[in-house]
C-alpha positions as a Python dict, from the first residue, in 0.01 Angstrom:
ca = {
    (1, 'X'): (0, 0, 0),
    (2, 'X'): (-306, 217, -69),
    (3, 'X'): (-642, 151, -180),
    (4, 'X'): (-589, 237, -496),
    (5, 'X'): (-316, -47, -485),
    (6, 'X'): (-522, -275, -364),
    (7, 'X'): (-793, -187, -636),
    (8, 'X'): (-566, -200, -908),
    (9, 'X'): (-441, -574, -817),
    (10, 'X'): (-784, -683, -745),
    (11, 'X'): (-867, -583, -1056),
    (12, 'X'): (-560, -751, -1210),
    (13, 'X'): (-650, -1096, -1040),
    (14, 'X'): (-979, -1074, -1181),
    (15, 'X'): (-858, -1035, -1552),
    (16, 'X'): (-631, -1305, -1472),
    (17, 'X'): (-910, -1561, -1326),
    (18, 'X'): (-1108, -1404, -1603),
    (19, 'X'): (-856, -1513, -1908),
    (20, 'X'): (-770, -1840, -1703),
    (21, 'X'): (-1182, -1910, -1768),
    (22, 'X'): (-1152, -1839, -2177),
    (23, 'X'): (-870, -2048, -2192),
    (24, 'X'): (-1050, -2371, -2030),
    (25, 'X'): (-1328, -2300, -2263),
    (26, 'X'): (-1135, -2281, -2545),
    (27, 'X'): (-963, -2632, -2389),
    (28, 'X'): (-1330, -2779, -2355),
    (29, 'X'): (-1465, -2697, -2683),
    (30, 'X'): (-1179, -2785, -2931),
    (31, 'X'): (-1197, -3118, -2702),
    (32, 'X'): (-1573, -3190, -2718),
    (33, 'X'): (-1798, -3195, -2991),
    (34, 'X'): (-2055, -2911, -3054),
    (35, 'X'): (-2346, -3110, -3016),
    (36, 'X'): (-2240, -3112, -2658),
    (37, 'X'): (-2092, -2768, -2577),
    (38, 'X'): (-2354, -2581, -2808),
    (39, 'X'): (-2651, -2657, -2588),
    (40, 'X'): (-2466, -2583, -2303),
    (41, 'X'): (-2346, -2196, -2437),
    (42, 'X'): (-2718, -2135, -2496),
    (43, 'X'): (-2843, -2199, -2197),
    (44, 'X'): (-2606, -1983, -2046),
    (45, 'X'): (-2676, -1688, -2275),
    (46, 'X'): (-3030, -1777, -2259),
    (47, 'X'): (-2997, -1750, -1880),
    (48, 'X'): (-2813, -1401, -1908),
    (49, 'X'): (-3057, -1245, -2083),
    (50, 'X'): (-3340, -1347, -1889),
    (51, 'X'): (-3183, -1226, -1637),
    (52, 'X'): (-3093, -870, -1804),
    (53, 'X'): (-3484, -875, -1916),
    (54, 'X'): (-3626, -931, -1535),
    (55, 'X'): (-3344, -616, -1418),
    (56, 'X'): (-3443, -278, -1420),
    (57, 'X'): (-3221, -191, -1732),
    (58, 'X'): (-3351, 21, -2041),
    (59, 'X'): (-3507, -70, -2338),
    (60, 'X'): (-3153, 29, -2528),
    (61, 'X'): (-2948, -175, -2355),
    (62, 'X'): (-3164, -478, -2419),
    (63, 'X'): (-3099, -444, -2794),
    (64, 'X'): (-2738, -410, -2779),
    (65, 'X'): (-2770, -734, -2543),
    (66, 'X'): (-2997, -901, -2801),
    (67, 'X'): (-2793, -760, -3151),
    (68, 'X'): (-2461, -875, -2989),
    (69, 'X'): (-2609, -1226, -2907),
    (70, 'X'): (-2740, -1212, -3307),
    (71, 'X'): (-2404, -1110, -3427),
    (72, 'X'): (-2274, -1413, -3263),
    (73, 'X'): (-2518, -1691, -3384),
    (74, 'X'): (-2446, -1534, -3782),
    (75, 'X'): (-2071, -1581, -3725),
}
């Protein structure tokens, strides 16, 4: 096997563990009611973006961060 293998199925069980995680949150929130799971999906954006905004990224990438979360909260 070569590295390149080895990269290409570690990235593979990533987007696996990755779509496993959507699908339990898709379980959780058509089983629990907003008022619950709401909260929750703030603080963890909340979290990401202070996060982004105490890294050393650029002022450009900060928008996109903040538009996209904007986008989300209209839809």
């Amino acid at each position: 096997m070569t590295d390149s293998d080895e990269l290409d199925e570690k990235h593979e069980r990533n987007r696996e563990q990755r779509e496993r995680a959507v699908e339990r949150w898709v379980e959780y929130i058509e089983t629990h009611d907003v008022a619950v799971w709401g909260p929750q999906q703030n603080r963890l954006v909340d979290s990401q973006l202070e996060s982004a905004r105490q890294s050393d990224i650029d002022i450009e990438h900060r928008r996109r961060v903040a538009r996209s979360r904007l986008d989300e909260t209209e839809e």
